[in-house]
C-alpha positions as CSV (number, residue, x, y, z in Angstrom):
1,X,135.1,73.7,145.2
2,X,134.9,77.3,145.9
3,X,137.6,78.2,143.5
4,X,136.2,76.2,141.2
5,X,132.9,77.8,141.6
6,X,134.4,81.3,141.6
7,X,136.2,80.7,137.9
8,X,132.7,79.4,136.7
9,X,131.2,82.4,137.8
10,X,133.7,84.8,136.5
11,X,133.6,82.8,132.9
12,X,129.8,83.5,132.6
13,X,130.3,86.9,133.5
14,X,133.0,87.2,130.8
15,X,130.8,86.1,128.5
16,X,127.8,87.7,129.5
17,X,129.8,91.0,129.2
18,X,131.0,89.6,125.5
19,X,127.5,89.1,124.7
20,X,126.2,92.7,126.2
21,X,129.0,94.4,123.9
22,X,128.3,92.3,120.6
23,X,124.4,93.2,121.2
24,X,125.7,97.0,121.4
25,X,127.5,96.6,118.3
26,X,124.5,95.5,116.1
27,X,121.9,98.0,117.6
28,X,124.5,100.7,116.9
29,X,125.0,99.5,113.7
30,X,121.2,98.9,112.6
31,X,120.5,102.6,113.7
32,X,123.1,104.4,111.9
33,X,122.3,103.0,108.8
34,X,118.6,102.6,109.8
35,X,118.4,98.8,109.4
36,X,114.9,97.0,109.7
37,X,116.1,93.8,110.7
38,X,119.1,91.6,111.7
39,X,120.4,87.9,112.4
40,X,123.7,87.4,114.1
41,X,125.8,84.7,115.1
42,X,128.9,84.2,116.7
43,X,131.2,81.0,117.2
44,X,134.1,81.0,119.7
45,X,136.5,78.0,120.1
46,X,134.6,76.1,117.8
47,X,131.0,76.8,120.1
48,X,128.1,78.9,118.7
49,X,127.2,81.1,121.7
50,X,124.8,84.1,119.9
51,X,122.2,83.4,117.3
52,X,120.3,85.8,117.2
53,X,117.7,88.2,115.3
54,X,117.0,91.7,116.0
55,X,114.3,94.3,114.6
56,X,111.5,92.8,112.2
57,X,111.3,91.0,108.4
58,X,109.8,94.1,107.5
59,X,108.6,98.3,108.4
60,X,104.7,98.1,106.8
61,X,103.6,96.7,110.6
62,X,102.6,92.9,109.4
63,X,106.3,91.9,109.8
64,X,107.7,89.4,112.5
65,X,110.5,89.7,114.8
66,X,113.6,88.4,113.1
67,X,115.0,84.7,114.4
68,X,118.1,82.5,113.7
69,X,116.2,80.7,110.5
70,X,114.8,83.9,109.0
71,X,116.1,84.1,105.5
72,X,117.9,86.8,103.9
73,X,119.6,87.4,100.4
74,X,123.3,86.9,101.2
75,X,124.4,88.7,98.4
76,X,127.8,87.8,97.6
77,X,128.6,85.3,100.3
78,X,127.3,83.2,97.7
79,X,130.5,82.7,95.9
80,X,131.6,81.0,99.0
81,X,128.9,78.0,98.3
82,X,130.3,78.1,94.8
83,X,134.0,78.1,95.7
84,X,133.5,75.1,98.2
85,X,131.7,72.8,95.9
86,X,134.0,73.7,93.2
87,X,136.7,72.5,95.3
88,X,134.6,69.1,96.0
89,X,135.0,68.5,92.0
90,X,138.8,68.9,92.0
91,X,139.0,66.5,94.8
92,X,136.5,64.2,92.6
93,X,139.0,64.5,89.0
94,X,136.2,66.6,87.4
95,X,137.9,70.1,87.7
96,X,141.7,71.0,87.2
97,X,142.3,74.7,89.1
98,X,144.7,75.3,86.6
99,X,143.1,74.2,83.4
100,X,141.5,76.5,81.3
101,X,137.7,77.5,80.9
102,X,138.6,76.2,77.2
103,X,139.3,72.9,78.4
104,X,135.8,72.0,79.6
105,X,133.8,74.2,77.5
106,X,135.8,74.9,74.2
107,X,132.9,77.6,72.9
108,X,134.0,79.7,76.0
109,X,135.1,83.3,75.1
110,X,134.5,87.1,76.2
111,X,135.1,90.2,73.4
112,X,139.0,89.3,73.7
113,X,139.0,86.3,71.9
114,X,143.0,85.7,72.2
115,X,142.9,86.8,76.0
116,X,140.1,84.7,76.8
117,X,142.0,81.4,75.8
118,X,144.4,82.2,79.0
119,X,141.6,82.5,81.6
120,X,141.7,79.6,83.8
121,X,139.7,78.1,86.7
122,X,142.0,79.1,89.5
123,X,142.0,83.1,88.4
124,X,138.3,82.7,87.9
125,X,137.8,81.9,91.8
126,X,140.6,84.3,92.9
127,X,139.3,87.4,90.9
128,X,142.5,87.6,88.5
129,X,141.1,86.6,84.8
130,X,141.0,90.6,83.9
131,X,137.0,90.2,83.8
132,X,135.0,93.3,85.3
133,X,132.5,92.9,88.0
134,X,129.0,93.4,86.7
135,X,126.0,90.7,86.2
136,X,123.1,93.0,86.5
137,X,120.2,93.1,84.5
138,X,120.4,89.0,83.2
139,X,117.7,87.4,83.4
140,X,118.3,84.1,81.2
141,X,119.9,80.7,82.6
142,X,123.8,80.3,82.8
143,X,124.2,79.0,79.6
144,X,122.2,81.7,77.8
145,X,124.3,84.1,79.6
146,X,127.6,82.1,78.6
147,X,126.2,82.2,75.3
148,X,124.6,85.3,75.0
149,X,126.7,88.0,77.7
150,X,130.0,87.1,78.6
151,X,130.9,87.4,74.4
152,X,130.3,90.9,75.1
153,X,132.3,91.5,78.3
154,X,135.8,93.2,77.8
155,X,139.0,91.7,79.4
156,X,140.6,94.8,81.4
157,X,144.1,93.4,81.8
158,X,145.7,90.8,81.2
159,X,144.8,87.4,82.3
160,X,146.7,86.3,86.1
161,X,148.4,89.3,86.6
162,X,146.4,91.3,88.9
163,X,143.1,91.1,91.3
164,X,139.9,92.5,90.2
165,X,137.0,91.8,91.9
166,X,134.1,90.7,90.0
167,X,130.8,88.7,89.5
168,X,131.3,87.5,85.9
169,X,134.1,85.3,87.4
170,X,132.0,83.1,89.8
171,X,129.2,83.1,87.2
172,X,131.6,81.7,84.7
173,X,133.0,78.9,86.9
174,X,129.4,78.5,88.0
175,X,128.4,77.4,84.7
176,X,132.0,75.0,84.5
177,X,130.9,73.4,87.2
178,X,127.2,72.9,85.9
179,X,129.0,71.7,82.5
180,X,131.3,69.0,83.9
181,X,128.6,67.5,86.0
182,X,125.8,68.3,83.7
183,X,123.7,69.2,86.8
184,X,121.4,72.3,87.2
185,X,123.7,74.6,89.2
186,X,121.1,74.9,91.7
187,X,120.7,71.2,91.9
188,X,124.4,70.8,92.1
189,X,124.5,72.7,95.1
190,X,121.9,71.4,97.0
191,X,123.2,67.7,96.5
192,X,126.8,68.6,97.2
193,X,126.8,71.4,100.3
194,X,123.1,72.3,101.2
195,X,121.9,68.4,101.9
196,X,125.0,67.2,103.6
197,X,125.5,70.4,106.0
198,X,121.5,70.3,106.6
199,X,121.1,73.2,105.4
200,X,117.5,73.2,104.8
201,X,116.3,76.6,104.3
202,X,119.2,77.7,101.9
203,X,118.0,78.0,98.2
204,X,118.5,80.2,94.8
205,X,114.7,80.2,94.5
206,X,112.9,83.5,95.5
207,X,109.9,81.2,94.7
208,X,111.2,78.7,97.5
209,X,112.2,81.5,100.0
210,X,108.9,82.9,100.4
211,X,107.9,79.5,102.1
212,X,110.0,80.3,104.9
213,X,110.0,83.4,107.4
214,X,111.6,86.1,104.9
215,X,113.5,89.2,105.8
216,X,111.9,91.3,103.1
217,X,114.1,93.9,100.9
218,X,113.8,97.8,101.4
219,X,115.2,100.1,99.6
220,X,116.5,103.4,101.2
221,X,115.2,105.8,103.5
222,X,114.0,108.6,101.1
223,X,112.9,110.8,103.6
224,X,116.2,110.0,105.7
225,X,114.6,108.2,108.4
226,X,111.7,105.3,106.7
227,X,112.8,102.7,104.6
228,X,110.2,101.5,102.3
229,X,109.5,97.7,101.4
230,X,110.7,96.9,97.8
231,X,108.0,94.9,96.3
232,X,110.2,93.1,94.2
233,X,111.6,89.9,94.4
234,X,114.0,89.5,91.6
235,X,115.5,86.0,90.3
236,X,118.5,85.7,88.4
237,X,119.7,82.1,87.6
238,X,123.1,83.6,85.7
239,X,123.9,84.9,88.7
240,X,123.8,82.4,91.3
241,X,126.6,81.4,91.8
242,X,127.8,85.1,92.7
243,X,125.2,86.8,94.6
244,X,121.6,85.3,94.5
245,X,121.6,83.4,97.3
246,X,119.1,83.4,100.4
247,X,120.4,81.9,104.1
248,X,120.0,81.9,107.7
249,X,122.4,82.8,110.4
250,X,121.1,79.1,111.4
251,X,122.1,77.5,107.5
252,X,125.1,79.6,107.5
253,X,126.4,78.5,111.3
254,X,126.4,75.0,109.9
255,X,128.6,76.0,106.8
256,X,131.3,78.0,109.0
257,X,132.0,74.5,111.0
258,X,132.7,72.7,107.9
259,X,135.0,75.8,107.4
260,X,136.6,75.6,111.2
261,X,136.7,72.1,111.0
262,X,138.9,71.7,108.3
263,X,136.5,70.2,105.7
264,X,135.0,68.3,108.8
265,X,130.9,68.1,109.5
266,X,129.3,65.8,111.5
267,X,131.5,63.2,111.8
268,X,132.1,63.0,107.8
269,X,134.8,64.9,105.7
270,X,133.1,66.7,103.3
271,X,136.1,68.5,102.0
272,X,139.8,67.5,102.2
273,X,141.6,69.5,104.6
274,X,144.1,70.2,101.5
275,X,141.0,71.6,99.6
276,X,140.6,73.8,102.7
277,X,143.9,75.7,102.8
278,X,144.2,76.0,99.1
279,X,141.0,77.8,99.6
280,X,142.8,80.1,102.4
281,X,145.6,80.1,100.8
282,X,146.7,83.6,99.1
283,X,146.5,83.1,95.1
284,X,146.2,87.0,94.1
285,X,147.8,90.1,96.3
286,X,146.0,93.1,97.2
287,X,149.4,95.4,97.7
288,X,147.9,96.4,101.0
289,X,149.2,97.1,104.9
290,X,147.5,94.0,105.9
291,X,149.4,92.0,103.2
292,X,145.6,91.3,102.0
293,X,144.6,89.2,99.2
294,X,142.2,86.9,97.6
295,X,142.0,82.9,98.1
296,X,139.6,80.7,96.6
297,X,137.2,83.0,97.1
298,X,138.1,83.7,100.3
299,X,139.8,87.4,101.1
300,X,142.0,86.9,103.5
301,X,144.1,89.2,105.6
302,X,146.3,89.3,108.6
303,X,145.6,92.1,111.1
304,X,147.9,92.0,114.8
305,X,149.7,88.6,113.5
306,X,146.2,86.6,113.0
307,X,145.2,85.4,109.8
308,X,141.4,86.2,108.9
309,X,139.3,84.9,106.0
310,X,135.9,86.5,105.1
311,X,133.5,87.6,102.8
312,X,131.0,90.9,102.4
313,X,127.9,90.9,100.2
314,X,126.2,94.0,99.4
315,X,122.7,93.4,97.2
316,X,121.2,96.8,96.3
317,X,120.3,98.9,99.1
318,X,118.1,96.0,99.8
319,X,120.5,93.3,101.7
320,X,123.8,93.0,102.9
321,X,126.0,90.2,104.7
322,X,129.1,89.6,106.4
323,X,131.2,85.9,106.6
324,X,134.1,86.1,108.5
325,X,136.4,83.3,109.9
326,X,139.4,83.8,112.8
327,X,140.2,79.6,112.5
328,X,143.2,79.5,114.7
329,X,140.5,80.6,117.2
330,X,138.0,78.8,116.2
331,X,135.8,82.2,115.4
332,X,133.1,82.7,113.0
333,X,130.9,86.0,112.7
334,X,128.0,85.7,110.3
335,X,125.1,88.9,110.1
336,X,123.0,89.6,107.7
337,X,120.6,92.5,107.8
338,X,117.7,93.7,105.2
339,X,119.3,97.2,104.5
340,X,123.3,98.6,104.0
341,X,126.3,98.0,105.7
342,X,125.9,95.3,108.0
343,X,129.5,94.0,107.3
344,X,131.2,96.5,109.0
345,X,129.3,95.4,112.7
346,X,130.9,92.1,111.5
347,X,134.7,93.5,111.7
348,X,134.0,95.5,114.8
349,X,132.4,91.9,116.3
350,X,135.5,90.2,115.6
351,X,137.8,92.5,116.9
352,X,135.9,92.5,120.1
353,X,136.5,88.5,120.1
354,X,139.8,89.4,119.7
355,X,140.6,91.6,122.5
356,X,143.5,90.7,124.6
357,X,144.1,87.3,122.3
358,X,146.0,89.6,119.6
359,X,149.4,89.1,119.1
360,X,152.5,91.9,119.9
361,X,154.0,92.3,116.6
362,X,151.9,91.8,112.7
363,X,153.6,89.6,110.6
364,X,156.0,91.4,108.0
365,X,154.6,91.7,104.1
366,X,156.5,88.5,102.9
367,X,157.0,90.4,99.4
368,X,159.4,92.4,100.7
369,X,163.2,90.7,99.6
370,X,165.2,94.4,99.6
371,X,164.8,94.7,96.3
372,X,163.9,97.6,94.0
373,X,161.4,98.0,91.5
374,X,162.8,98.9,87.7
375,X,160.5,101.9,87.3
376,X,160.6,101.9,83.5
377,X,158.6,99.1,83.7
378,X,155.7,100.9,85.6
379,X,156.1,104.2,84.7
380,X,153.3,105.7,82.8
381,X,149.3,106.5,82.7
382,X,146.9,103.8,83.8
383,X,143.0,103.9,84.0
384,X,141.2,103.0,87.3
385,X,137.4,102.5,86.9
386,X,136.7,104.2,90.3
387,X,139.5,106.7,89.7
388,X,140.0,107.2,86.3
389,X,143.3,108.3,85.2
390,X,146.5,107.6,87.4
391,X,149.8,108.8,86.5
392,X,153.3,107.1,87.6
393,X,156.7,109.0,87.3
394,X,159.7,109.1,88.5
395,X,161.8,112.2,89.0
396,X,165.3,112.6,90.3
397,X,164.9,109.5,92.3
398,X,161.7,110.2,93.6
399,X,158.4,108.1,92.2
400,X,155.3,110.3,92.1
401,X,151.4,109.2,91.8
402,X,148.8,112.2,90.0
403,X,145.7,112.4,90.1
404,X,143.3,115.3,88.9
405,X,145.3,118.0,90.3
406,X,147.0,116.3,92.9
407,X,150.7,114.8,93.1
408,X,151.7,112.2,96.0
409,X,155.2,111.0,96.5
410,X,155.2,107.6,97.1
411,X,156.7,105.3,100.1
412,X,157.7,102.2,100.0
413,X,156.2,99.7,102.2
414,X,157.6,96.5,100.6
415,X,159.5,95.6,97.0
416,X,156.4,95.6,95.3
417,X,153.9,98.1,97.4
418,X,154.3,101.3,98.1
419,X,151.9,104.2,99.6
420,X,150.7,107.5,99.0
421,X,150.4,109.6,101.9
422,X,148.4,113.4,102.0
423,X,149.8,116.5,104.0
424,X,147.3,115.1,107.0
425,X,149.2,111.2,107.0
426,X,146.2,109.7,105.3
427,X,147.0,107.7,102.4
428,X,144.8,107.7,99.8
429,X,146.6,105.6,97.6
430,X,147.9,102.3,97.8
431,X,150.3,101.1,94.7
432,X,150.8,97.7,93.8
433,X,153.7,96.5,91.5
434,X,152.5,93.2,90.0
435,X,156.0,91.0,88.8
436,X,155.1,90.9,84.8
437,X,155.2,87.9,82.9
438,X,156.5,86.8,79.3
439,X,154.0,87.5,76.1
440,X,151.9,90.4,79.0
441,X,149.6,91.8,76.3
442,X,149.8,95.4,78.6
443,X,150.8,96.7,81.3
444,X,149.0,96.3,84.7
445,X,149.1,98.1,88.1
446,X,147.2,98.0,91.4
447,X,145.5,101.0,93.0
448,X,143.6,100.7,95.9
449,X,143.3,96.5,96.0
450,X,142.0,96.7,91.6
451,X,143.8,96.1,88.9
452,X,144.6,99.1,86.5
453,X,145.7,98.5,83.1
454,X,147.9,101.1,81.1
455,X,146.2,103.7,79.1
456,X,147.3,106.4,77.0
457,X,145.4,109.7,77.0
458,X,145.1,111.4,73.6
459,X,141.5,112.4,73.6
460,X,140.8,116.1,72.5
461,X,137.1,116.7,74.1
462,X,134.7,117.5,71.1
463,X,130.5,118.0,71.8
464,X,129.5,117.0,68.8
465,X,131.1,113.6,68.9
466,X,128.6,113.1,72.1
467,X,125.5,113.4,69.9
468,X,124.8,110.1,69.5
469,X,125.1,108.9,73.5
470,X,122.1,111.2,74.4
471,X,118.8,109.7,75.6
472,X,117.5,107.4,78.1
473,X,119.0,104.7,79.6
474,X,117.2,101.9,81.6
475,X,114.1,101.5,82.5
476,X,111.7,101.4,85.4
477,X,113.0,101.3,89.0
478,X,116.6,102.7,87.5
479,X,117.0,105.2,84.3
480,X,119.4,107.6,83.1
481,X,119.0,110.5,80.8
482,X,122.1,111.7,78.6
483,X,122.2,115.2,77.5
484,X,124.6,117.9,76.7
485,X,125.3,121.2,77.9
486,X,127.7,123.9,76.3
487,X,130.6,122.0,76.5
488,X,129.8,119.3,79.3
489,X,128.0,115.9,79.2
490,X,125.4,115.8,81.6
491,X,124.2,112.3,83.8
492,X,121.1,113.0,84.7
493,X,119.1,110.5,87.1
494,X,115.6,110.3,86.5
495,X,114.2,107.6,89.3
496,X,115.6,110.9,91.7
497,X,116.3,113.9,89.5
498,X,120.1,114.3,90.3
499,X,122.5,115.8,87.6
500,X,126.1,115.4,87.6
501,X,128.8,116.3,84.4
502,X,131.2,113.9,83.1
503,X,134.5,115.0,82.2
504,X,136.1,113.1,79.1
505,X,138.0,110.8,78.5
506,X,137.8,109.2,75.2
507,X,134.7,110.0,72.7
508,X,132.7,107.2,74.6
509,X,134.3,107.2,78.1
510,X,134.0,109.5,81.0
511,X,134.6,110.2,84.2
512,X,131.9,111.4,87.2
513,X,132.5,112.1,90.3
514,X,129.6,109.7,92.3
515,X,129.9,106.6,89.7
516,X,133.6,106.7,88.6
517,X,134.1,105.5,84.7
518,X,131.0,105.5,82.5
519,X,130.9,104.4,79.1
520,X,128.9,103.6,76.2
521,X,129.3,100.8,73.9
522,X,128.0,98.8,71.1
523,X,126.2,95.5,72.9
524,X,124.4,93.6,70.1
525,X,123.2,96.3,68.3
526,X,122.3,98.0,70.9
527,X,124.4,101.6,72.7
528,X,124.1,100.5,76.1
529,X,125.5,102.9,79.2
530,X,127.9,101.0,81.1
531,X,129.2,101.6,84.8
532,X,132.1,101.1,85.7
533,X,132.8,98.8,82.8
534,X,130.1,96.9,84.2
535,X,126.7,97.7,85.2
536,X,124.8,98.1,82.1
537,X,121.6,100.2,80.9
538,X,120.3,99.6,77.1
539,X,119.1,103.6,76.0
540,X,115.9,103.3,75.3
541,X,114.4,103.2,71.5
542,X,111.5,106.7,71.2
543,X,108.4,103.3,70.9
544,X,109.7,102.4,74.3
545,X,110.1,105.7,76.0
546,X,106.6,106.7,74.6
547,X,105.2,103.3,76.6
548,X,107.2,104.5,79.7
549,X,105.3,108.0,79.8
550,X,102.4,106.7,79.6
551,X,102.1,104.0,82.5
């Protein structure tokens, strides 16, 4: 008995002290990036022990403590609702991963009318179709957006041959899913996952949210220390089945278990346990040290031999959210937070789980077979929409990476992945060598986990051909004025008065040092300022910029 009694007491202790350390983790983490408010939970060997809300819904004094069934915007953790019930409709014969979008909804098709007829389901879900990110600023339904936006969205490379992370992807196969049923995506949701799982709280509706206890948005801390309440509740049906989401640490414990479980939730199999490893199941590579990667919709990565599958969401300043799943332990780690960067209190949470249940050795990068890379093949200039341009060459057996002014020589890691490494042993680069396929309409890297087509710089800068990209982009809480100085392009951000030059590119593409790639483009008629191939602001006609002075 006394023994007994003695590893009893020694187990609480353990997991009091577990408990004391995650709590240190998120009031670290909510005062460095001076967070209002945050829900946490925690499952271990299958057993939710924290759930938990700290700080309050909101600064302006009228707020309420935070609970386990305070809402937040989860950002993109939504395309994990999206990827699991688009799993229930393969299991039901509605949806064929490898079919493509065509197949269900022959109208389908971006501004690459020949590339879009390759884009199927499974590289829609896994972040491979060569779409951009983007999905700001739509405010119609999902068809209207199929209809109206994604015909004006570029494909970056071609189609299954590298990752890119984006939101038009999980819109698109959003809307597939709403087609095949002919069900209200929303509605869809709530009859497949949210009912079954009890998930009572979880909703698209902003409208719907407010009814329950509401983390509120804020925007960031202007003076450095207060964050400000956003009084601005923004609903976007194209988008949600990316990011629109709202959920509980309580909503979002229950959807984890079906997760652990294997498809598994109260007694009743909800998803096959097949559906559940192709979801974990690595469809495009990152060309990382982790041997990282993208599932259905899942990352997933392997740090100290264990296998972990998660998902961030970043909304704004306003919201952010971390998913992450350890299943051979039967882990979860779910915080939200109304402000920035909650996700990275989710990694350190789960490697405090983890502690003394790691593994000695990581598991090697299964890409490597001793092989080497033909070099003609990758040799060249690509364009990275963080980066912009990155040069590959080799010389006198050596393979080099430039950037700007700087030159790396590049290591290999595996067959296909090789590193660049500064004079302090950092390495700023990571190089991915994606295996190309017959009929590739161009050539594709990977730089840093995104795909990088090849581009060929030719552009001789020339002011005058910059006239017509001046003026003001956007409008209300975000604009941007265009101008020109001398010889430089000037970005110019009204809502705070910064300035920054853009160095060339092509006539309409340029590089800045905060934003990456900017661009302008022709978008129904209209020069819109795009960000990173992606974010878009309209410029602003003289009728509407006289209105905007006035209010």
């Amino acid at each position: 008995m006394y023994y007994r009694l003695l590893r009893n007491y020694r187990g609480e202790t353990a997991m009091s002290h577990l408990i004391d350390n995650i709590q240190n983790i998120i009031e670290d983490s909510m005062k460095t990036n001076n967070i209002p408010g945050t829900a946490v939970a925690v499952i271990k060997d299958n057993e939710l022990i924290l759930s938990q809300g700290f700080g309050m819904t909101n600064t302006e004094g009228w707020g309420s403590p935070v609970s386990a069934n305070t809402l937040f915007r989860i950002a993109s953790v939504s395309k994990l609702f999206t990827g699991t019930v688009i799993m229930m409709l393969v299991e039901q014969g509605l949806i064929d991963l490898d079919q493509p979008v065509q197949h269900y909804v022959p109208w389908f098709t971006t501004a690459d009318t020949e590339l879009s007829k390759l884009i199927t389901i499974r590289m829609l879900l896994s972040h491979s179709s060569g779409l951009p990110t983007g999905g700001d600023g739509i405010t119609t339904d999902l068809e209207g957006y199929m209809k109206e936006t994604v015909p004006t969205v570029h494909i970056h490379f071609h189609p299954g041959t590298a990752y890119s992370y984006g939101n038009h992807s999980l819109n698109i196969a959003g809307y597939v899913a709403e087609h095949v049923t002919q069900k209200p995506f929303a509605a869809l949701m709530e009859e497949l996952l949210f009912k079954p799982l009890q998930m009572n709280q979880t909703t698209y509706d902003p409208l719907k949210a407010m009814t329950y206890p509401l983390a509120l948005p804020h925007g960031p801390a202007n003076d450095g220390e207060h964050r400000a309440i956003e009084h601005q509740m923004y609903n976007n049906k194209a988008c949600y089945p990316s990011y629109y989401a709202f959920s509980s640490i309580e909503d979002l414990s229950k959807f984890a278990m079906l997760h652990l479980q294997d498809g598994m939730y109260d007694g009743k199999q909800l998803l096959s346990e097949e559906s559940v490893a192709e979801m974990r199941t690595q469809q495009s590579k990152w060309y990382t040290p982790t041997d990282g990667g993208c599932g259905i919709t899942f990352f997933q990565e392997n740090k100290d031999g264990i296998d972990r599958f998660w998902h961030y969401g970043q909304y704004s300043h306003e919201y952010s959210s971390q998913f992450i799943l350890v299943p051979e332990k039967g882990i979860a780690v779910i915080a939200l937070a109304n402000g920035e960067n909650i996700f990275q209190a989710g990694y350190e949470i789960v490697d405090e789980l983890l502690k003394g249940e790691t593994v000695e050795s990581a598991r090697q990068d299964s890409s490597d077979d001793g092989s080497t890379p033909d070099w003609a093949l990758y040799e060249g200039s690509y364009l990275h929409s963080y980066y912009g341009i990155i040069h590959l060459e080799k010389r006198e057996g050596e393979v080099f990476l430039k950037h700007n002014d700087q030159e790396f020589k590049l290591v290999r890691h595996s067959s296909d992945t090789y590193f660049a490494h500064d004079a302090e042993g950092h390495t700023p680069f990571t190089v991915g060598l994606p295996a190309q396929i017959p009929g590739q309409s161009s050539k594709t890297i990977m730089v840093n986990s995104k795909g990088c087509p090849e581009f060929l710089p030719t552009y001789k800068p020339e002011p005058s051909d910059w006239e017509e990209w001046t003026g003001v982009y956007g409008s209300g809480k975000e604009s941007y004025e265009i101008s020109i100085d001398g010889e430089a392009l000037i970005l110019k951000e009204v809502h705070n008065n910064k300035e920054q030059t853009c160095r060339p590119i092509t006539k309409n593409l340029f590089m800045t040092q905060e934003y990456g790639v900017i661009n302008f483009t022709d978008v129904n008629g209209t020069i819109t300022l795009e960000f990173v191939f992606a974010w878009r602001y309209p410029k602003q006609q003289a009728s509407e910029l006289s209105l905007l002075s006035s209010n």
